[in-house]
Backbone as a printed PyTorch tensor [residue, N CA C, xyz], in Angstrom:
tensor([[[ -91.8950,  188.6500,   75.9970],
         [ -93.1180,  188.8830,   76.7080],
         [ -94.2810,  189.0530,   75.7380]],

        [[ -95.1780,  188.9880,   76.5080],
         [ -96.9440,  189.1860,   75.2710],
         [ -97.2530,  190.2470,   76.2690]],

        [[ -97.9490,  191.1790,   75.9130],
         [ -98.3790,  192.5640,   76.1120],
         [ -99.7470,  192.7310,   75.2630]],

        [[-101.0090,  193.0220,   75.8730],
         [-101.9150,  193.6160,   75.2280],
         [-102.4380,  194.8390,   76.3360]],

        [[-103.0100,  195.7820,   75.1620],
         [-103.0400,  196.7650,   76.1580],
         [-103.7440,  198.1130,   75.0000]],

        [[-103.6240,  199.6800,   75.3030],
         [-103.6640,  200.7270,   74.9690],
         [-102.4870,  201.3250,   74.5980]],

        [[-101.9940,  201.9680,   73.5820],
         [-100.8080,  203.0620,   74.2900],
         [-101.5080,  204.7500,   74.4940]],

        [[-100.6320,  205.0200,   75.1150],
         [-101.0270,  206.7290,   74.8620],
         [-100.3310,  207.2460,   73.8960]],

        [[-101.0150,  208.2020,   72.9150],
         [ -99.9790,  208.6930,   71.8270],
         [-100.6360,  210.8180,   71.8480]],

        [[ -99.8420,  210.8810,   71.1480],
         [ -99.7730,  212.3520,   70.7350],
         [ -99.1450,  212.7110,   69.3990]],

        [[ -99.7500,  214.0400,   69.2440],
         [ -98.9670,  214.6590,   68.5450],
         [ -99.3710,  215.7070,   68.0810]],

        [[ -98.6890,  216.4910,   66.9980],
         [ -97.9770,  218.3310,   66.9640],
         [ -99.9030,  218.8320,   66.7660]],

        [[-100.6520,  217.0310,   66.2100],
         [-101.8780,  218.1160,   65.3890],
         [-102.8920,  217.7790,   66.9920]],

        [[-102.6580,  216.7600,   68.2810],
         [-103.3530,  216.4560,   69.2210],
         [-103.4400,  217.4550,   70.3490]],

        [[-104.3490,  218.2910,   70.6050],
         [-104.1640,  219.0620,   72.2020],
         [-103.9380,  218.2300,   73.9550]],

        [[-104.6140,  217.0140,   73.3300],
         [-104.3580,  215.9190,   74.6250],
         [-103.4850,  214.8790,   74.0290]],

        [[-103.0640,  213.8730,   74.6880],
         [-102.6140,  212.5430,   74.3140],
         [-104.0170,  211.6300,   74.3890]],

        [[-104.3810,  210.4830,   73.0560],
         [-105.6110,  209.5330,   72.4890],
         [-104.7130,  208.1080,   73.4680]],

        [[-105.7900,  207.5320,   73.1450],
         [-105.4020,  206.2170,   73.4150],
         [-105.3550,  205.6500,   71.8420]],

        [[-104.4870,  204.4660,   71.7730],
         [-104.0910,  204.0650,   70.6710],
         [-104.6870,  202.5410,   70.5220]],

        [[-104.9710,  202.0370,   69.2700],
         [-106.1670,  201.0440,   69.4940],
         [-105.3960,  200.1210,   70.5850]],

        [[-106.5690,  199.4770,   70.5660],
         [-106.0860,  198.2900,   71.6040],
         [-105.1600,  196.8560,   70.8580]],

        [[-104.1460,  196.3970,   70.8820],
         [-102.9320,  196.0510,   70.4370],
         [-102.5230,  194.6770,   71.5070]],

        [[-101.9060,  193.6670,   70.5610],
         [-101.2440,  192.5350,   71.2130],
         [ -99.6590,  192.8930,   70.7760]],

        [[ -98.7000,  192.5780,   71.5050],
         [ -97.4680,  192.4380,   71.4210],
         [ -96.4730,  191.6580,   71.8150]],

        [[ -95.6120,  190.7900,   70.7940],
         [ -95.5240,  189.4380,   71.2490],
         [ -94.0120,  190.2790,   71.2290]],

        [[ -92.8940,  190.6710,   72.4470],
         [ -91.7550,  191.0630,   72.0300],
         [ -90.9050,  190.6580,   72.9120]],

        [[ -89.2220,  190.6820,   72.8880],
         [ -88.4620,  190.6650,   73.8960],
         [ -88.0710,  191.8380,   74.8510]],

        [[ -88.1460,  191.4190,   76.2750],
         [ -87.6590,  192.9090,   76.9530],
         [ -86.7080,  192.5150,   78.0960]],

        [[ -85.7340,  193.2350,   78.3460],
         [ -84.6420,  193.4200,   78.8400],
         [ -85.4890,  192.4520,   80.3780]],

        [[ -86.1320,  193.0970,   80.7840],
         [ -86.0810,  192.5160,   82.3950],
         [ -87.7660,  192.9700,   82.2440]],

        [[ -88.4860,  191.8290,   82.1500],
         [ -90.1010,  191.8230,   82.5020],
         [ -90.7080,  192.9180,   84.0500]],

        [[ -89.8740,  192.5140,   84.7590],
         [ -89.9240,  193.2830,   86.0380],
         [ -89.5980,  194.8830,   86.1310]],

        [[ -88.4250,  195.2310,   85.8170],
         [ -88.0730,  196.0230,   85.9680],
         [ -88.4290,  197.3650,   84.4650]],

        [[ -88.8580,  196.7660,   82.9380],
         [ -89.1340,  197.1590,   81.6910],
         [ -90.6390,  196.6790,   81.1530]],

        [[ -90.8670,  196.3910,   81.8980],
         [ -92.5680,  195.5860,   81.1370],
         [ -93.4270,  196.2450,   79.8160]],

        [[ -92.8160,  196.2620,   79.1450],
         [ -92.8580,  197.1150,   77.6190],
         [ -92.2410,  196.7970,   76.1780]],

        [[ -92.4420,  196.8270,   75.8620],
         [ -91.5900,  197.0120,   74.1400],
         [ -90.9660,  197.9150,   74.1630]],

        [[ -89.5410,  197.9270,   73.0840],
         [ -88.5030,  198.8790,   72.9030],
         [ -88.3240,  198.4590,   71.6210]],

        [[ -89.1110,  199.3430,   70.6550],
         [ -88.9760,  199.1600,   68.8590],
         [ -87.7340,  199.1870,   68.6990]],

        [[ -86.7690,  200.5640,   68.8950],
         [ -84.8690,  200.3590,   68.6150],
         [ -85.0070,  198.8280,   68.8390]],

        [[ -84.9590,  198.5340,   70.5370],
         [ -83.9940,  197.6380,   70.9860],
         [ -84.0710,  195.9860,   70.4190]],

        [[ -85.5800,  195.8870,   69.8050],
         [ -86.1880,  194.9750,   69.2490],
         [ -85.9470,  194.6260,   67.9390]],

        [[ -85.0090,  195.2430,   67.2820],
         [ -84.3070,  194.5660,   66.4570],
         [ -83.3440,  194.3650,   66.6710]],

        [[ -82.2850,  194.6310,   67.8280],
         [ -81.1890,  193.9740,   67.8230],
         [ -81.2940,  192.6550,   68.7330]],

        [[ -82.7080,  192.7850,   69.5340],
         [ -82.9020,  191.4050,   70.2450],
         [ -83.2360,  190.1590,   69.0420]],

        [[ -83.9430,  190.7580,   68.1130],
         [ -84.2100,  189.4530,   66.9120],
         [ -83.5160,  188.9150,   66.6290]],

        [[ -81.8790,  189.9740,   66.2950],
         [ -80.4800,  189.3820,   65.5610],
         [ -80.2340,  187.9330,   66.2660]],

        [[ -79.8880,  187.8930,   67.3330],
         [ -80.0620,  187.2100,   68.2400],
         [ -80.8020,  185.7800,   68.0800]],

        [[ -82.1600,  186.2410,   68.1270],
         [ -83.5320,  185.0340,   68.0270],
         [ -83.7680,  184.2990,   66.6110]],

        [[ -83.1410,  185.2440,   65.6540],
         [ -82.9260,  184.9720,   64.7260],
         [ -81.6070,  183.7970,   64.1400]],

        [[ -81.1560,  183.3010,   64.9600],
         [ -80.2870,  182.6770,   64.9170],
         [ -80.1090,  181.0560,   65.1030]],

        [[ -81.7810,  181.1530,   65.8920],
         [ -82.4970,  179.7460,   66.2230],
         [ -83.5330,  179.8530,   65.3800]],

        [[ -84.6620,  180.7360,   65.4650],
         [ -85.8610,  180.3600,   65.2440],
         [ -86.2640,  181.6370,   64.1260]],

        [[ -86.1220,  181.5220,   63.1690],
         [ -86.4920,  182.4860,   62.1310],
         [ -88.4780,  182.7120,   62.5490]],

        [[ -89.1730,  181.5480,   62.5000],
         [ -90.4040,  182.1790,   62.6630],
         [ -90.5570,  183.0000,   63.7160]],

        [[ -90.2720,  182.8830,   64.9750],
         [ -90.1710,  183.5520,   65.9120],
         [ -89.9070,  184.9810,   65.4050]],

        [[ -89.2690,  185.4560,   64.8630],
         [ -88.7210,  186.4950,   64.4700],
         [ -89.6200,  187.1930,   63.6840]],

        [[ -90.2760,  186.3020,   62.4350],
         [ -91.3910,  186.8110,   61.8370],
         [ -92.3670,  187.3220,   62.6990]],

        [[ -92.8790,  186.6300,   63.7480],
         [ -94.0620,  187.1710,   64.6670],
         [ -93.6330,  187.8910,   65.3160]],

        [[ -92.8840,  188.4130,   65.9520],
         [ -92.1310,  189.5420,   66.4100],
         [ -91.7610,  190.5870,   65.3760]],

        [[ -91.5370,  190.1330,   64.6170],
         [ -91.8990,  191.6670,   63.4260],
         [ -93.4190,  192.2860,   62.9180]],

        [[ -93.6220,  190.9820,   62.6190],
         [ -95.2430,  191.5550,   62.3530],
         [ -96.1300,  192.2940,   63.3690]],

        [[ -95.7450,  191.2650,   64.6560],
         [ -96.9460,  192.1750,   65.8560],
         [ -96.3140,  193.9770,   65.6710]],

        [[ -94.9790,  193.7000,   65.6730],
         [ -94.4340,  195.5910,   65.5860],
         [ -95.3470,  195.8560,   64.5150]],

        [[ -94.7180,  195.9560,   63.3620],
         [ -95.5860,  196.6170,   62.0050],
         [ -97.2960,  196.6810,   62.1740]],

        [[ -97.8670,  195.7550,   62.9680],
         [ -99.3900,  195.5600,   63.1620],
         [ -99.6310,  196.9390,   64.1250]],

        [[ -98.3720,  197.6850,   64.8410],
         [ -98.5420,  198.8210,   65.3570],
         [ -98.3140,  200.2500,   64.5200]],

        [[ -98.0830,  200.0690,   63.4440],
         [ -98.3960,  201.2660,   62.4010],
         [ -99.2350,  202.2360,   62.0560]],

        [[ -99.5820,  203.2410,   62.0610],
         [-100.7420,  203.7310,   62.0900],
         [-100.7880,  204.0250,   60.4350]],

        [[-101.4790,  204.9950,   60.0510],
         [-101.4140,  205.8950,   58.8310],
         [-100.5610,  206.0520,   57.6810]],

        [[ -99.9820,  206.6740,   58.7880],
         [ -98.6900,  207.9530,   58.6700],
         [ -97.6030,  207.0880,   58.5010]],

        [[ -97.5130,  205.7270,   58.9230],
         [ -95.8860,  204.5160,   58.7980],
         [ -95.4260,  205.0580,   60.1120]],

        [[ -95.9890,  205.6920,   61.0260],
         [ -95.5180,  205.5210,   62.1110],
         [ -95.7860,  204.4620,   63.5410]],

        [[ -94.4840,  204.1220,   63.8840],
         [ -94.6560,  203.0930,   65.0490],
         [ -94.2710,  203.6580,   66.6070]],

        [[ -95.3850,  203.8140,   67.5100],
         [ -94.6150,  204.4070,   68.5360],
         [ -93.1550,  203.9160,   69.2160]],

        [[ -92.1720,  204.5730,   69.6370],
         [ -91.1790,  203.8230,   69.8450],
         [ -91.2850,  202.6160,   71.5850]],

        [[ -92.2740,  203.3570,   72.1020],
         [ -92.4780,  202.3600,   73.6220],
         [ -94.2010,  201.6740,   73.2990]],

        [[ -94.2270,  200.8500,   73.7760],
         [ -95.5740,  199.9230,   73.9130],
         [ -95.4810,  199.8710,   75.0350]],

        [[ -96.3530,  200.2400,   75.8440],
         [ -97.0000,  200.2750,   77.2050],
         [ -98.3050,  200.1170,   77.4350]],

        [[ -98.1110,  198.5820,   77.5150],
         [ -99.6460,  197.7310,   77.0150],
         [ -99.9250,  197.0850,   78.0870]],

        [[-101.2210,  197.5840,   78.8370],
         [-101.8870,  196.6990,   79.7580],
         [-101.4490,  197.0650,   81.2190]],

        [[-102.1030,  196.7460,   82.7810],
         [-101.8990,  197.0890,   83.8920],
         [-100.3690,  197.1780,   84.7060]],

        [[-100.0760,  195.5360,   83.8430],
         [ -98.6180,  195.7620,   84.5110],
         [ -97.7690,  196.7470,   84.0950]],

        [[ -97.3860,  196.9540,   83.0920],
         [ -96.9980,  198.2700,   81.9240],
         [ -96.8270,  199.5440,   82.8290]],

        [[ -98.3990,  199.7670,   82.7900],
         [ -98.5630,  200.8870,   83.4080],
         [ -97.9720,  201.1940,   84.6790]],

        [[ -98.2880,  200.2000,   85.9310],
         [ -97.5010,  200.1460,   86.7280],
         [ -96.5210,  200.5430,   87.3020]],

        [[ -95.4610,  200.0740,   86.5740],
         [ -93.9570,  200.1450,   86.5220],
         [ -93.5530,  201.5220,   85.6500]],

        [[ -94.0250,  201.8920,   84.5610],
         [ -93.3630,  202.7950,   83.8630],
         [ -93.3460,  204.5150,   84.1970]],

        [[ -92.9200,  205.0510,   84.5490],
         [ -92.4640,  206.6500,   85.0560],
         [ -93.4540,  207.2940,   84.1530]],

        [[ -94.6940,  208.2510,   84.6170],
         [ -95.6900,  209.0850,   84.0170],
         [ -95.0510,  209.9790,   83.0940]],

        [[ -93.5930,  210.2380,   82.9810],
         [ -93.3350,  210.9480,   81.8570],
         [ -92.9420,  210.2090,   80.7580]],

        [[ -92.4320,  208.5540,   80.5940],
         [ -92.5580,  207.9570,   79.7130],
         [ -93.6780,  207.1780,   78.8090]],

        [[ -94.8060,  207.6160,   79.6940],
         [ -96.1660,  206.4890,   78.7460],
         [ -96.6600,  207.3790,   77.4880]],

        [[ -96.4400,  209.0390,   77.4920],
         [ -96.7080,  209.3340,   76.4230],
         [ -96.2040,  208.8860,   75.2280]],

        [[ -96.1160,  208.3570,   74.3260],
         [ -95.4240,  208.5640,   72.5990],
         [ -95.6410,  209.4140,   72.0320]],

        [[ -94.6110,  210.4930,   71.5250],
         [ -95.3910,  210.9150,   70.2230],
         [ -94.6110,  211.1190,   69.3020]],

        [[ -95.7180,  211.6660,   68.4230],
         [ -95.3780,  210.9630,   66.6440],
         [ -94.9020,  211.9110,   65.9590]],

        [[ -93.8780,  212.1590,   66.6270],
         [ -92.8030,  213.2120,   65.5400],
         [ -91.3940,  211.9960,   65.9610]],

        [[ -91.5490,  211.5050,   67.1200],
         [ -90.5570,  210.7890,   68.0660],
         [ -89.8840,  209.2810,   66.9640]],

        [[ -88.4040,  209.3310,   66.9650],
         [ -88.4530,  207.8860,   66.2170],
         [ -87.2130,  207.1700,   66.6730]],

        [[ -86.5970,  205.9320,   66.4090],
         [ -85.8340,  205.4450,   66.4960],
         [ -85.0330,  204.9400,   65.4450]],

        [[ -83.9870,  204.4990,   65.2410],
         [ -83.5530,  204.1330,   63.6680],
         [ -83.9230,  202.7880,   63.6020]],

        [[ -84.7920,  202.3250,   62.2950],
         [ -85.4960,  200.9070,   62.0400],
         [ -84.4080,  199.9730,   62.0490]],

        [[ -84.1330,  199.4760,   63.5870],
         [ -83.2700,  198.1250,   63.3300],
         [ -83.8880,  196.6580,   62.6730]],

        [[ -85.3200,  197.3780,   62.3650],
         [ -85.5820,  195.8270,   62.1390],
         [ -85.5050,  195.3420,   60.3270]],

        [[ -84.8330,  196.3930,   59.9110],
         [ -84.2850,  196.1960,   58.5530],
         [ -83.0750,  195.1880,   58.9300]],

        [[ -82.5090,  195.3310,   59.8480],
         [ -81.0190,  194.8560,   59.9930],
         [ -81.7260,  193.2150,   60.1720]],

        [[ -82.7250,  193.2660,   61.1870],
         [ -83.0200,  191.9860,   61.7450],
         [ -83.5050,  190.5070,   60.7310]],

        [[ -84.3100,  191.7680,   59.2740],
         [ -84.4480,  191.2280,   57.9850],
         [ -83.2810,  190.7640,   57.1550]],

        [[ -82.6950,  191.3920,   56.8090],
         [ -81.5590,  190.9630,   56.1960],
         [ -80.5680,  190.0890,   57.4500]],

        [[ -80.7310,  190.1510,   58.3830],
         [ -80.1550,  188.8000,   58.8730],
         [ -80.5660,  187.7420,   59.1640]],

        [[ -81.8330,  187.4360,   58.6130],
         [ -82.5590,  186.0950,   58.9860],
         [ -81.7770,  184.9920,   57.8260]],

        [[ -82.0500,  184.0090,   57.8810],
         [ -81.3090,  183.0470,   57.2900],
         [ -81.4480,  182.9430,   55.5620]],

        [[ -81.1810,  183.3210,   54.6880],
         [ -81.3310,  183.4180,   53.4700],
         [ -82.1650,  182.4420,   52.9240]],

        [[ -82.0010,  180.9690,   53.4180],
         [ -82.9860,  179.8390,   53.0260],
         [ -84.3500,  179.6240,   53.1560]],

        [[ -84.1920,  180.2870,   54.9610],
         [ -85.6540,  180.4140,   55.1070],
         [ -86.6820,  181.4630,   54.4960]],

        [[ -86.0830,  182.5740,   54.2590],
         [ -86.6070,  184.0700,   53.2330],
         [ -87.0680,  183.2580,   51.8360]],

        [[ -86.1340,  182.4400,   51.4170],
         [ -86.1290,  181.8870,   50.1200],
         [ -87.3430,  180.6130,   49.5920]],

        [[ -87.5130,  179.8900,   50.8400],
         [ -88.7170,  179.2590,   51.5440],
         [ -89.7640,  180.3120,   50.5560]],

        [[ -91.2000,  179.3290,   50.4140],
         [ -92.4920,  179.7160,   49.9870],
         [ -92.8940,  180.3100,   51.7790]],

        [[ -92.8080,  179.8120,   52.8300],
         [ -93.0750,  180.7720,   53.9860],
         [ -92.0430,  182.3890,   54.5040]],

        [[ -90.9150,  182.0690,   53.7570],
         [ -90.3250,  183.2220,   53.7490],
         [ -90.8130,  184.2200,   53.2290]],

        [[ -90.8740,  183.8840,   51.5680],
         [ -91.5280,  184.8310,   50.2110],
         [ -92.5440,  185.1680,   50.9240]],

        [[ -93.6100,  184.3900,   51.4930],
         [ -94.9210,  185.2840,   52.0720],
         [ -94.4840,  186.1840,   52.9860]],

        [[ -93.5170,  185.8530,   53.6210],
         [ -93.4980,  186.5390,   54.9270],
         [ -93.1350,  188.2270,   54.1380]],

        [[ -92.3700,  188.3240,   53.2930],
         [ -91.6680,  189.3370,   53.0000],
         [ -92.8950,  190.0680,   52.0900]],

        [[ -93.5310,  189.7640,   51.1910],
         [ -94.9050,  190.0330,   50.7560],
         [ -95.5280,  190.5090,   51.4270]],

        [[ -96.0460,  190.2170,   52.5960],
         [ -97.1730,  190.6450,   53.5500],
         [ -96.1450,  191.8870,   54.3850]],

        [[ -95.1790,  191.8970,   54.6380],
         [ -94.6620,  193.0080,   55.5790],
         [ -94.2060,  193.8940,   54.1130]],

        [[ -94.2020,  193.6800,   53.3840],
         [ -92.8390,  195.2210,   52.3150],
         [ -94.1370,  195.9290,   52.2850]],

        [[ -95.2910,  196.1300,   52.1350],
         [ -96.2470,  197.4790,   52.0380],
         [ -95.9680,  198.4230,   53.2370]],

        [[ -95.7960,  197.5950,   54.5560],
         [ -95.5460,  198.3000,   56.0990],
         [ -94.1140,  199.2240,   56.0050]],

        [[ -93.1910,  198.0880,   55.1470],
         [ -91.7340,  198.2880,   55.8190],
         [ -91.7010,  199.7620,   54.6120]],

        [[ -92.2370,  199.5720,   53.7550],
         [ -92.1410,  200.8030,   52.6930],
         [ -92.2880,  202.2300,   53.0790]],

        [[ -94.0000,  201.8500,   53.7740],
         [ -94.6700,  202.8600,   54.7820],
         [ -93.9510,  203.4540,   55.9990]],

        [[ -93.2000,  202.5980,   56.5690],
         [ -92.3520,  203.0090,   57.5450],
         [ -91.1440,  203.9990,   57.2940]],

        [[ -90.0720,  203.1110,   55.9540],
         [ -89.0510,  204.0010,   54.9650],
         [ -89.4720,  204.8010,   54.9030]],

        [[ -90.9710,  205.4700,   54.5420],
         [ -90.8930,  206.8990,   53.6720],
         [ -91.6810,  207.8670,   54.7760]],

        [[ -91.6770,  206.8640,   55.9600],
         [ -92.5410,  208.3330,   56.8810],
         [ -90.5400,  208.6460,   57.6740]],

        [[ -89.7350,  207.9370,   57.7780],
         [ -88.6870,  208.5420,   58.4390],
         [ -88.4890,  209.0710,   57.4190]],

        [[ -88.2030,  208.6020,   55.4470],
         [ -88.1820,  210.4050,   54.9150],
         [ -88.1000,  211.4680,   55.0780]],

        [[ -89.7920,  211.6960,   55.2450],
         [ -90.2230,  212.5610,   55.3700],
         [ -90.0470,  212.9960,   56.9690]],

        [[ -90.0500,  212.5590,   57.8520],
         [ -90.5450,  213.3580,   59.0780],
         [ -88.9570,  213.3980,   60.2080]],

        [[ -87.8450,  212.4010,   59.4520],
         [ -86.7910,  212.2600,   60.2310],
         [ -85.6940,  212.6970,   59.2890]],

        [[ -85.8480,  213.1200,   58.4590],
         [ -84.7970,  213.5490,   57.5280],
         [ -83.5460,  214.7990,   57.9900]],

        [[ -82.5990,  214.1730,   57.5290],
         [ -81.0370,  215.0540,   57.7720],
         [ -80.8500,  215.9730,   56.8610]],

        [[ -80.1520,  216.7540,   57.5020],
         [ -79.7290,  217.9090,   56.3090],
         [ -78.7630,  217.5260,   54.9440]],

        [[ -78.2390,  216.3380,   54.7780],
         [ -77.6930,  216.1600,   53.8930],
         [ -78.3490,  214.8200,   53.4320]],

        [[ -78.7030,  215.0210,   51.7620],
         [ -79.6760,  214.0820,   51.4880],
         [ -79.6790,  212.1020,   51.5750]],

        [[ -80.4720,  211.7330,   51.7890],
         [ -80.1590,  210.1570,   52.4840],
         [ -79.8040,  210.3970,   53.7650]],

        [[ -79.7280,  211.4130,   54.5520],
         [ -79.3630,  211.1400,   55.7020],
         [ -81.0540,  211.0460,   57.1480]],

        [[ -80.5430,  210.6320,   57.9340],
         [ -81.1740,  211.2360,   59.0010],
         [ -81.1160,  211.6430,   60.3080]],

        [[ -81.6650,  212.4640,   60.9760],
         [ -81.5450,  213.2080,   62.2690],
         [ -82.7650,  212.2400,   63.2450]],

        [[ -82.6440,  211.3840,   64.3800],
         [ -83.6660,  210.5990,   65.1720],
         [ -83.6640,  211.8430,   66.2550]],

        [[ -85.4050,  212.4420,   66.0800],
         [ -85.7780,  213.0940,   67.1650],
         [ -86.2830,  212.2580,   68.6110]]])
């Protein structure tokens, strides 16, 4: 699905929930009808998948995610972008907030794209232009999702 829209976000330092800039999202979702949203988890194991035909596809579906990053390397885990979105989705799920995470499947979705195409002069870019994000992302679950035993983590 393509999704443009707002999200609502929050967090520990917000007294209300902001709106979050305004955002395109090119992603796969379970049932348009019944999910009309993004699911960061679930969106890398849908790539594994897409990744199997169409490696670019996959690139633009990673990037629009990472293009949802804020600051902090955080990505809300739901996109609830635009009228239909809203619609359909239960008033206690449109909030995000940013203590909230999922485990980055889309490391998995990277290392399973086709080695040739990575290896490609459009691969090398591709991986160039996303490792500042994917770095940013690594070190905010660090810091903000971290387990009691070191390398580990706890998903709030």
């Amino acid at each position: 699905g393509y999704f443009h829209g707002q999200s609502k976000v929050t967090s520990n330092t917000l007294s209300t929930p902001v709106d979050y800039w305004p955002a395109s999202l090119y992603t796969a979702v379970p049932s348009r009808s019944f999910f009309p949203r993004g699911f960061l988890w679930d969106e890398g194991f849908h790539e594994l998948v897409v990744g199997a035909w169409d490696p670019v596809v996959v690139a633009d579906v990673v990037a629009h995610w990472l293009d949802l990053m804020n600051v902090d390397g955080w990505i809300p885990r739901e996109q609830i972008l635009g009228h239909e979105a809203l619609s359909r989705v239960p008033a206690e799920f449109v909030v995000q907030h940013a203590e909230n995470a999922n485990p980055p499947t889309f490391f998995l979705t990277i290392e399973s794209v086709s080695p040739a195409w990575l290896a490609a002069t459009h691969g090398k870019d591709f991986l160039r232009r996303i490792y500042p994000r994917l770095r940013a992302w690594f070190a905010w679950f660090n810091v903000t999702q971290a387990g009691r035993v070191e390398t580990s983590h706890f998903w709030k």
